[in-house]
C-alpha positions in Angstrom: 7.1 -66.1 275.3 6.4 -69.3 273.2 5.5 -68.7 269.9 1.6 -70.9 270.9 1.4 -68.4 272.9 2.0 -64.8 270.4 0.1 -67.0 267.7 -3.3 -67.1 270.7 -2.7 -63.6 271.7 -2.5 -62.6 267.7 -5.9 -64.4 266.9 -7.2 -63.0 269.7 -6.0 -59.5 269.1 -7.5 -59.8 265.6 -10.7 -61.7 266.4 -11.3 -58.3 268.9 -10.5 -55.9 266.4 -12.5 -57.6 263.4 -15.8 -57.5 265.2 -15.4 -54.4 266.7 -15.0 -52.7 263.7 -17.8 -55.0 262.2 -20.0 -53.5 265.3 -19.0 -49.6 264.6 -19.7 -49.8 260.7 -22.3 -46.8 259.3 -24.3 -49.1 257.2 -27.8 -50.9 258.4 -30.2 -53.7 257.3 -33.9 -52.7 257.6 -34.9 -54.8 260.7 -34.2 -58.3 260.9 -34.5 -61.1 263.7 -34.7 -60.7 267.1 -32.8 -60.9 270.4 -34.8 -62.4 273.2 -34.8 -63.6 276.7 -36.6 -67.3 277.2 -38.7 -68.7 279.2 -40.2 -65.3 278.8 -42.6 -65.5 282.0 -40.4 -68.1 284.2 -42.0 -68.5 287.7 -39.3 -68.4 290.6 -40.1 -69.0 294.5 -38.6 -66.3 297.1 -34.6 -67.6 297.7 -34.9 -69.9 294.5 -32.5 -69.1 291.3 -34.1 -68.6 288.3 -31.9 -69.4 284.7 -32.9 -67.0 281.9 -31.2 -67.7 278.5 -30.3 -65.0 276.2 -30.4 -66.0 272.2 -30.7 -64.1 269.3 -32.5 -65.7 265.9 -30.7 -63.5 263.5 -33.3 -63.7 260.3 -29.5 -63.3 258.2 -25.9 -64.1 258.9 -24.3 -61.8 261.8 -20.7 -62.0 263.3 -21.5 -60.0 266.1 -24.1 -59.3 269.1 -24.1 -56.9 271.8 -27.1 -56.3 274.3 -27.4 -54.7 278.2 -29.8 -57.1 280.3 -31.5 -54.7 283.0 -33.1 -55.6 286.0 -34.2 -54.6 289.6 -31.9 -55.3 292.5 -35.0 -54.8 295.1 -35.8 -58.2 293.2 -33.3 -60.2 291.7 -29.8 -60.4 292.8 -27.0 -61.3 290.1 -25.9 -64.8 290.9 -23.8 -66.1 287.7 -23.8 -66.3 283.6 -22.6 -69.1 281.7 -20.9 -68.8 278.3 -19.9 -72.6 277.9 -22.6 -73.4 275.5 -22.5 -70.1 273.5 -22.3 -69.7 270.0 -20.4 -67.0 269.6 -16.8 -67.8 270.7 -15.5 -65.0 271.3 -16.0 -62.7 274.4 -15.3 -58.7 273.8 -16.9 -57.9 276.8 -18.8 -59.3 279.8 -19.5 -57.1 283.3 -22.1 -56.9 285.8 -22.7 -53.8 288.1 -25.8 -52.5 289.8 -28.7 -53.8 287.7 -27.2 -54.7 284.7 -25.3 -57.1 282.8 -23.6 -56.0 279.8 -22.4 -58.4 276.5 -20.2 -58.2 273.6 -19.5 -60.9 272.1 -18.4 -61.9 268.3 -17.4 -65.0 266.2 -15.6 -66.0 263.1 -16.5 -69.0 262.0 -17.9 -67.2 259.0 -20.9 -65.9 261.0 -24.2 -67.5 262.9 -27.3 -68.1 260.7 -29.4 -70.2 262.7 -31.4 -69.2 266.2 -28.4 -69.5 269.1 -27.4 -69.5 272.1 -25.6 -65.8 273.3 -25.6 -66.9 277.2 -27.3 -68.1 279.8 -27.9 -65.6 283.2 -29.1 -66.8 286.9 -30.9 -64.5 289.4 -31.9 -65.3 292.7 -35.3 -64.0 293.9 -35.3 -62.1 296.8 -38.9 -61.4 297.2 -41.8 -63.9 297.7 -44.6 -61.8 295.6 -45.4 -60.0 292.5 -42.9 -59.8 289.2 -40.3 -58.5 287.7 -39.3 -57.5 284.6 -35.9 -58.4 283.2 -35.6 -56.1 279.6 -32.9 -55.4 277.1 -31.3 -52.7 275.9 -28.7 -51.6 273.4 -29.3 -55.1 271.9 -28.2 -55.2 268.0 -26.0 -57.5 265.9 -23.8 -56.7 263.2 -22.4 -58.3 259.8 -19.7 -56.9 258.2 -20.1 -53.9 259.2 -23.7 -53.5 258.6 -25.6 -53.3 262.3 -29.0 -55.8 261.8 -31.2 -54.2 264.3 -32.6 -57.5 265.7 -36.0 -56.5 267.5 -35.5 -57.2 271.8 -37.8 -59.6 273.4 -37.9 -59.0 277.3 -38.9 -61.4 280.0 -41.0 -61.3 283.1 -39.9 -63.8 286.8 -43.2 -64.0 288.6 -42.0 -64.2 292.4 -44.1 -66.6 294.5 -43.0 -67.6 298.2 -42.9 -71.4 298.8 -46.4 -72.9 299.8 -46.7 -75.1 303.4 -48.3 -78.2 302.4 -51.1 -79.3 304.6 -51.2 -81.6 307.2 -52.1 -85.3 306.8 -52.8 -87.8 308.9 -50.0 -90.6 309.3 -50.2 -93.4 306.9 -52.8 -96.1 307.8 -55.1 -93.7 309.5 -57.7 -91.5 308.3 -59.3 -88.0 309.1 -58.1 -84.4 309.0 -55.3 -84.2 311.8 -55.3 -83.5 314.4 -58.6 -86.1 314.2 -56.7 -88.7 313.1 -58.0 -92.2 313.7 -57.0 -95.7 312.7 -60.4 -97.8 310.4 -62.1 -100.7 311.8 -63.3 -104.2 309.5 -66.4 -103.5 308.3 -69.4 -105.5 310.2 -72.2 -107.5 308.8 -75.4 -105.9 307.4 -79.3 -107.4 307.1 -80.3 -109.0 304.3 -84.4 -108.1 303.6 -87.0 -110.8 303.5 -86.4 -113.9 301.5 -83.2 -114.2 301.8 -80.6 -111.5 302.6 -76.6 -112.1 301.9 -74.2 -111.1 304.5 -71.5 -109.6 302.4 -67.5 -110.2 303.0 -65.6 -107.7 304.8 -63.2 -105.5 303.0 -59.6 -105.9 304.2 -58.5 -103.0 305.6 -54.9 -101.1 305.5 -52.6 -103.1 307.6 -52.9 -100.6 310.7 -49.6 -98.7 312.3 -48.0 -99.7 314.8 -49.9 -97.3 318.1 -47.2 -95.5 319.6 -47.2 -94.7 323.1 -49.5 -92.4 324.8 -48.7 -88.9 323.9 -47.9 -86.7 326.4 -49.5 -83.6 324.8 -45.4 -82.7 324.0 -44.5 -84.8 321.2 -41.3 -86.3 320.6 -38.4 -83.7 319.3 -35.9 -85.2 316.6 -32.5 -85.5 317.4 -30.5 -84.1 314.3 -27.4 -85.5 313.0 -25.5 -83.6 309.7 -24.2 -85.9 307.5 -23.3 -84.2 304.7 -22.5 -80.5 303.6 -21.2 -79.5 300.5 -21.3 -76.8 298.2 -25.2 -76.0 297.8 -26.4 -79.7 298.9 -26.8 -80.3 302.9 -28.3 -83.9 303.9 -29.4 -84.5 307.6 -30.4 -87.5 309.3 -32.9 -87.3 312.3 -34.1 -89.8 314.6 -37.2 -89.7 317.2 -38.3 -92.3 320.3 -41.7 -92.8 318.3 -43.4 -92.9 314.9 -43.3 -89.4 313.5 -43.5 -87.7 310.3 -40.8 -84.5 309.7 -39.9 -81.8 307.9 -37.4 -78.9 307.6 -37.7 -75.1 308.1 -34.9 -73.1 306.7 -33.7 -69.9 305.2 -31.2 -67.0 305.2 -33.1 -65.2 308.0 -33.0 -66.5 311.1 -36.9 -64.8 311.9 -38.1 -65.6 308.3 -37.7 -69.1 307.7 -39.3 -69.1 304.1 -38.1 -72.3 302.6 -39.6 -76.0 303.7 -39.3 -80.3 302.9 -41.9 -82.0 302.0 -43.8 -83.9 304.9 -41.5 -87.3 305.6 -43.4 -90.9 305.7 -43.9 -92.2 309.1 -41.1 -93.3 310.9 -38.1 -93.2 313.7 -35.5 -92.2 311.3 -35.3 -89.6 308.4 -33.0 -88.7 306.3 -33.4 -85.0 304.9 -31.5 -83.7 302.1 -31.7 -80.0 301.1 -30.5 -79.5 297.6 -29.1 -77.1 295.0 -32.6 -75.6 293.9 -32.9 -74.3 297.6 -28.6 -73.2 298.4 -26.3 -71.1 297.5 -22.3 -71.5 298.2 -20.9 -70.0 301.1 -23.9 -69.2 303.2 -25.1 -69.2 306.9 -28.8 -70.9 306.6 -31.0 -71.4 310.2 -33.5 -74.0 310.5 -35.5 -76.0 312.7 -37.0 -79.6 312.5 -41.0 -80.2 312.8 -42.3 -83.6 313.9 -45.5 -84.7 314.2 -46.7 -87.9 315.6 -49.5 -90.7 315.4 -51.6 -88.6 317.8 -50.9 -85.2 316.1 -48.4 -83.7 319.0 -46.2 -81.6 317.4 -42.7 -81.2 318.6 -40.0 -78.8 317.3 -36.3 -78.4 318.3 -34.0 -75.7 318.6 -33.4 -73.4 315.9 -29.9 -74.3 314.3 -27.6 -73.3 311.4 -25.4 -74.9 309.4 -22.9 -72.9 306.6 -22.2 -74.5 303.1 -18.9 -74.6 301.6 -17.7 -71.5 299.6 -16.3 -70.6 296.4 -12.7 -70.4 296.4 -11.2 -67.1 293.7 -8.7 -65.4 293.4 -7.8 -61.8 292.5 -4.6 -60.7 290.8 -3.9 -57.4 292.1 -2.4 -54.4 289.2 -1.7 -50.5 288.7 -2.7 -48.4 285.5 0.3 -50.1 283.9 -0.6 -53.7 284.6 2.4 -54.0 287.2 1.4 -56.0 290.0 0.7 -54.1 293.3 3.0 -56.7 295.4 2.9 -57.8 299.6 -0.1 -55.4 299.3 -3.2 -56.1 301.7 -6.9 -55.6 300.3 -9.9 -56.5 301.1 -13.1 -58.4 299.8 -16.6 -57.4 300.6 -19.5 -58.1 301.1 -18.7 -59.8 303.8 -15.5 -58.4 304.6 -12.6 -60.9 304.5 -8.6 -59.4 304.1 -5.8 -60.9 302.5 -2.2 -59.8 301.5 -0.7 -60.5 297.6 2.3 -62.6 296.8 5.8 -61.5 295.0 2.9 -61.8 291.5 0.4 -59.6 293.2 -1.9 -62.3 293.9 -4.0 -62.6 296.9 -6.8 -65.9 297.5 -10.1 -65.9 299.3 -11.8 -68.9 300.2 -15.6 -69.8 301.2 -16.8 -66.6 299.1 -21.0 -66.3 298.3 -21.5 -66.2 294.1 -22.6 -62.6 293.4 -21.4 -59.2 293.2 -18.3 -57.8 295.5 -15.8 -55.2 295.5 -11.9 -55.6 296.0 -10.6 -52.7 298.2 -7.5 -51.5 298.5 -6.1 -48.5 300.4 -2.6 -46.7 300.5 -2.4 -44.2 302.7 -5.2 -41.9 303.1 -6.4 -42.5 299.2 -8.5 -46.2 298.8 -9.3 -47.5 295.8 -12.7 -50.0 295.0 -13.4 -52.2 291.8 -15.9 -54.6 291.2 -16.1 -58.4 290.9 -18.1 -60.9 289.9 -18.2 -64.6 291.0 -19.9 -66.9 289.4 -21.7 -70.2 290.9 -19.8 -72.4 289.3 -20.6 -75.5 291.3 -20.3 -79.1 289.2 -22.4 -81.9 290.8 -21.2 -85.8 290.0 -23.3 -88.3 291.6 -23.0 -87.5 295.1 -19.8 -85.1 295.2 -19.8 -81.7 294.2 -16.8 -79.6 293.3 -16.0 -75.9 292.4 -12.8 -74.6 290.2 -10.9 -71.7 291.4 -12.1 -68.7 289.8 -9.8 -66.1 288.6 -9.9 -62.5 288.3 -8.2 -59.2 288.3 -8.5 -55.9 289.1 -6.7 -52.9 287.8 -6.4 -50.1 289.9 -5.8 -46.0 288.9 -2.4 -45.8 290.2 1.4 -45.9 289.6 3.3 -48.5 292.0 6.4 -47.9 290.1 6.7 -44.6 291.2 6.5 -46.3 295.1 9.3 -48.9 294.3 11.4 -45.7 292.3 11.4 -43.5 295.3 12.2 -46.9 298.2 15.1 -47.5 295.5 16.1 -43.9 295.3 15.9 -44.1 299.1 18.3 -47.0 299.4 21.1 -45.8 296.9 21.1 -42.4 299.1 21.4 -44.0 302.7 24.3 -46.5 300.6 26.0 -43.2 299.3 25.9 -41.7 302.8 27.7 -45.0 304.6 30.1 -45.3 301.6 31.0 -41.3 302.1 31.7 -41.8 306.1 33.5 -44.8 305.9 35.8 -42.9 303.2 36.0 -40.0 305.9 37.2 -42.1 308.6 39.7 -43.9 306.6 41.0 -40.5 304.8 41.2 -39.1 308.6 43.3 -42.0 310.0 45.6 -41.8 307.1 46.4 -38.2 307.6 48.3 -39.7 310.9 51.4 -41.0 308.6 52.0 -37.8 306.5 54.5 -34.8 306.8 53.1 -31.5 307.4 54.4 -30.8 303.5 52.4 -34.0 302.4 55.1 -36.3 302.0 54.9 -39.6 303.7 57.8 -39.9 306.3 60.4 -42.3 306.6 62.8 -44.4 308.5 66.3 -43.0 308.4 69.9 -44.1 310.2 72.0 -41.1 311.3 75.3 -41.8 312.2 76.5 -40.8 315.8 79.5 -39.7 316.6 81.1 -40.1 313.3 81.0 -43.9 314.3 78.8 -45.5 311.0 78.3 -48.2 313.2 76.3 -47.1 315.7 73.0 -45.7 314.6 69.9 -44.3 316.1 66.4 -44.6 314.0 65.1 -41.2 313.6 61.9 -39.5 311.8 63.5 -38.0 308.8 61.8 -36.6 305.8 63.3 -37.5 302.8 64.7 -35.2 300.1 64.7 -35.1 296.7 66.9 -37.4 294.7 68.5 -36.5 291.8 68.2 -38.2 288.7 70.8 -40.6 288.5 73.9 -40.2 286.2 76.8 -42.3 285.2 79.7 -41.6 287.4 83.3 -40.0 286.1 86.4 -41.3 286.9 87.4 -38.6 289.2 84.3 -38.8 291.3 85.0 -42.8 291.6 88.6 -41.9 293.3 86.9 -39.3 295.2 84.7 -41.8 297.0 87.6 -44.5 297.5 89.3 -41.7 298.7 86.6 -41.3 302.1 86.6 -45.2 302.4 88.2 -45.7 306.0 91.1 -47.8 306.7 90.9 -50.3 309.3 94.6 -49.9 310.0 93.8 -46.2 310.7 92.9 -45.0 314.4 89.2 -44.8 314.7 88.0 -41.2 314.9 88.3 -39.3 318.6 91.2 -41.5 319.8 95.1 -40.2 320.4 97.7 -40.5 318.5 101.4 -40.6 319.1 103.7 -38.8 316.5 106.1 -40.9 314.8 109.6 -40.1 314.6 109.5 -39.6 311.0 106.7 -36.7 311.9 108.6 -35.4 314.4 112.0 -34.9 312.0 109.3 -33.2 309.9 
């Protein structure tokens, strides 16, 4: 490991352990400051985010601030909280699950003084009426070991659902539609005796073009997606006649509870849904409303269209931080299963922000932990990106003990081959050996008492002696049995001699 790199993990180590000590001291100012959530009573419409910042305005110097954010699920949904902009620096502990968000977080610069900035937290409403509350608990600060108590400040979302705007009548005519008609120039009026003035007429409203004769129908756009991106979708429609539009949409296919504003008078339109109205990753269904010179209304088909997603990914660990490896799991809500690499990585693409859960199962035992994903969608000019997110989960089991017993496994069937192989060659070997275990050998016996003519036989050999020098007598001895060539060779007749027979 570079040494950057045990210098960060040191700091951090110490930052951790400074503030939470500083956040467990016994000591305690009398009350002093608050901690409070702002706008207090924000107004949201159903399927719009609402941003809520949590700050704290100390009232004295604090190097630490803690606090639970609470709020009901029926209501709100979790979307994402942004610690960019914080004041304190350093993070000790950030989760979300079920209706609450909890913080820790802690700084040493030499502490905060001045009203800040803790973190900023998005909901999205899921209702189209009434309120909800959005309170704090376990909120405090702490200096040096000395807890603040900071007095919490909740806040209350008003939940409205989005209002239809009224019809009006296309520009250049007037009346409430459908009685739309287009103004005449004014005429001439009498003047009274002695003289009357006949006054000049007042230009009217260059008139709109009269489209065709309605046929009671309407004319139905013809939609054409142009762009999709993250949470911005932009649609151009085109119709045969003059005609104002707008857009139905929403998550529901039966509920569409979101709408554009009514479009100026034309044959072509260009629609563009935007971020205050989409979320990343999700299926919307809509429909497109025209309405034309005469009042016909026309509507097409309903449609859908699916924004891009969030792409994160979740490195994948066992109670000692080893990573779970070639492992599938699976994210939910909506379910979508991947398998980690050799680092116990896996990747999911097009995921909604919000709360999900990484499952994982091995054998009949499955494990669950929660995630977070935040919306963290940047918008430049027309082109909107996303960063990978990264998490990790850490699950309540021992892999090592998996890869121990698949090793243990593999060194026993490796011992077994080793042990017949040395069987075999042991048993093939016992072939070439004496039944008194010593190897035999090739031996020449002489025939015949002819040393010359030899027959190989199987002979097993005896022991030598250890050699000694020879004597004299046992040289002459061997000379002695050396034959003569000039002798008859053994098994032939001989003649006697004279000299043998005088004898």
């Amino acid at each position: 490991m570079k040494k950057t790199h045990l210098i960060s993990l040191t700091t951090t180590f110490l930052v951790a352990v400074t503030v939470i000590v500083s956040m467990v001291g016994r000591s305690a100012f009398a009350a002093t400051g608050s901690i409070y959530l702002t706008p207090a009573s924000p107004s949201v419409l159903n399927g719009d985010n609402v941003t809520l910042s949590l700050r704290i305005n100390p009232g004295t110097t604090v190097d630490g601030v803690q606090a639970t954010v609470n709020f009901d699920t029926s209501k709100l949904q979790y979307v994402t909280a942004d610690t960019s902009s914080s004041a304190f620096s350093v993070q000790l502990q950030q989760s979300q699950t079920g209706g609450t968000v909890t913080i820790a977080r802690g700084d040493l610069s030499g502490g905060i003084g001045a009203d800040s900035l803790i973190e900023t937290i998005t909901f999205k409403a899921l209702v189209g009426s009434g309120s909800s509350g959005v309170t704090l608990t376990n909120a405090n600060a702490t200096y040096q070991g000395a807890y603040t108590n900071p007095s919490p400040a909740n806040a209350t979302v008003t939940l409205t659902s989005p209002i239809t705007p009224p019809p009006t009548c296309p520009t250049g005519q007037i009346g409430t539609p459908p009685n739309c008609t287009t103004p005449t120039t004014g005429g001439t009026s009498g003047g009274t005796s002695g003289g009357g003035t006949t006054p000049k007429p007042k230009p009217s409203p260059t008139p709109t073009p009269t489209p065709p004769a309605s046929t009671g129908t309407g004319t139905t756009p013809v939609v054409e997606q142009k762009d999709l991106q993250f949470t911005k979708a932009v649609f151009n429609m085109t119709t045969t006649a003059p005609t104002q539009i707008y857009v139905q949409f929403g998550l529901d296919k039966n509920t569409l509870d979101k709408q554009t504003a009514l479009s100026e008078l034309g044959t072509t339109h260009a629609v563009t849904l935007d971020d205050g109205n989409l979320l990343p990753g999700e299926t919307y269904y809509f429909v497109v409303v025209s309405k034309d010179q005469q009042g016909h209304i026309a509507q097409t088909a309903l449609q859908n269209f699916t924004t891009k997603g969030l792409t994160v990914t979740v490195g994948v660990y066992d109670k000692n931080h080893k990573p779970l490896r070639n492992k599938t799991v699976t994210l939910h809500s909506t379910p979508m299963t991947g398998k980690t690499d050799d680092r116990g990585f896996v990747t999911f693409s097009n995921v909604v922000p919000g709360d999900h859960h990484v499952l994982y199962a091995d054998g009949k035992k499955s494990y669950d932990k929660p995630i977070a994903v935040e919306n963290n969608v940047k918008t430049a000019g027309a082109t909107q990106t996303a960063p990978v997110q990264n998490v990790s989960v850490v699950y309540d089991i021992n892999a090592s003990n998996a890869a121990t017993a698949q090793r243990v496994l593999i060194g026993t069937l490796l011992l077994v081959v080793v042990g017949v192989a040395v069987f075999f060659v042991a048993r093939r070997k016992s072939h070439f050996i004496a039944p008194g275990g010593a190897p035999l050998s090739m031996q020449p016996v002489v025939v015949g008492g002819n040393p010359s003519v030899s027959t190989p036989v199987m002979q097993q050999p005896t022991a030598q002696p250890q050699a000694s020098a020879p004597s004299a007598e046992g040289i002459a001895q061997q000379l002695s049995t050396i034959p003569d060539p000039s002798n008859p060779t053994p098994g032939s007749t001989v003649a006697p001699v004279d000299e043998d027979r005088k004898e």
